[in-house]
C-alpha positions in Angstrom: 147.5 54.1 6.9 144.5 56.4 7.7 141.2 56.0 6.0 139.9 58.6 4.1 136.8 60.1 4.7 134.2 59.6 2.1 132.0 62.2 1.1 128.1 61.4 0.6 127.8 60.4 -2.5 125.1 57.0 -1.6 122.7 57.9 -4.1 125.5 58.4 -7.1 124.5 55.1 -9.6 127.8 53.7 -10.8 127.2 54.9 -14.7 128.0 58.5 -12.6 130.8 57.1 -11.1 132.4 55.6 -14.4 131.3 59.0 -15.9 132.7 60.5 -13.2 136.5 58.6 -13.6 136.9 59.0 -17.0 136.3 62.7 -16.9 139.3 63.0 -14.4 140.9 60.3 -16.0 140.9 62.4 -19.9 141.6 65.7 -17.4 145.0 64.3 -16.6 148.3 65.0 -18.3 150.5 61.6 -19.8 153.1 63.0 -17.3 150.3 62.9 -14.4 149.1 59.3 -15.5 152.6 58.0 -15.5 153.3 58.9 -11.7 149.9 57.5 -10.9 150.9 54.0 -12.1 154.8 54.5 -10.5 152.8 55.4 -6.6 150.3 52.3 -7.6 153.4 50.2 -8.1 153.9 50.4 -4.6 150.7 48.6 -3.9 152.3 45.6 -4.3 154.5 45.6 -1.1 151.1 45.7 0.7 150.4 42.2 0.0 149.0 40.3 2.2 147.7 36.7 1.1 144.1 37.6 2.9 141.5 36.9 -0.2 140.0 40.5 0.7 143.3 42.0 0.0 144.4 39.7 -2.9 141.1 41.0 -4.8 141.9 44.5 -3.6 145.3 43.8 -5.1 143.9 42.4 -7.9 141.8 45.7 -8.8 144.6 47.6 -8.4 146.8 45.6 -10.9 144.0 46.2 -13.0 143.8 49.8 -13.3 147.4 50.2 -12.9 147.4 48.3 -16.7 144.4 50.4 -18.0 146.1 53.7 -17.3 149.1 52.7 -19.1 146.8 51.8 -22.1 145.7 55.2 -21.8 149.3 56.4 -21.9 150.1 54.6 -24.5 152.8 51.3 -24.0 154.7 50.3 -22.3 157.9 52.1 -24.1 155.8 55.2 -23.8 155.5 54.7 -20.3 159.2 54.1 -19.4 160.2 57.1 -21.6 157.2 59.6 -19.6 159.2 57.9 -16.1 162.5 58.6 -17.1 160.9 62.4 -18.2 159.9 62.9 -15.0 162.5 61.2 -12.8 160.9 58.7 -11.3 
């Protein structure tokens, strides 16, 4: 996998950032937030037992839960998936 290039953003304080996320987070449709947490799903076949990627992992686990709080539950979720075919 390529790595993205990052734009400047060094002197952003991470208040900004969390600002930042939840303004694109509240932008996003339930339908939108649903395939976000199907393509994070994925994450897990990435694995790797290294502790860098374990606590990557680990993150990742975490917001995949918070955006389905956002969406809802998890029966909300499900029905959104099967809405949207995935």
């Amino acid at each position: 996998m390529s790595k993205v290039k990052m734009p400047m953003t060094r002197n952003i304080t991470n208040a900004t950032r969390k600002k930042i996320a939840r303004d694109a987070l509240g932008q996003l449709s339930p339908h939108a937030l649903t395939a976000i947490v199907c393509f994070l799903q994925l994450a897990d076949n990435y694995r790797n037992g290294k502790p860098v990627n374990e606590r990557a992992m680990t993150q990742v686990d975490w917001f995949r839960e918070q955006l389905i709080c956002l969406i809802g539950d998890d029966h909300e979720f499900n029905r959104l998936v099967d809405q949207i075919g995935l």
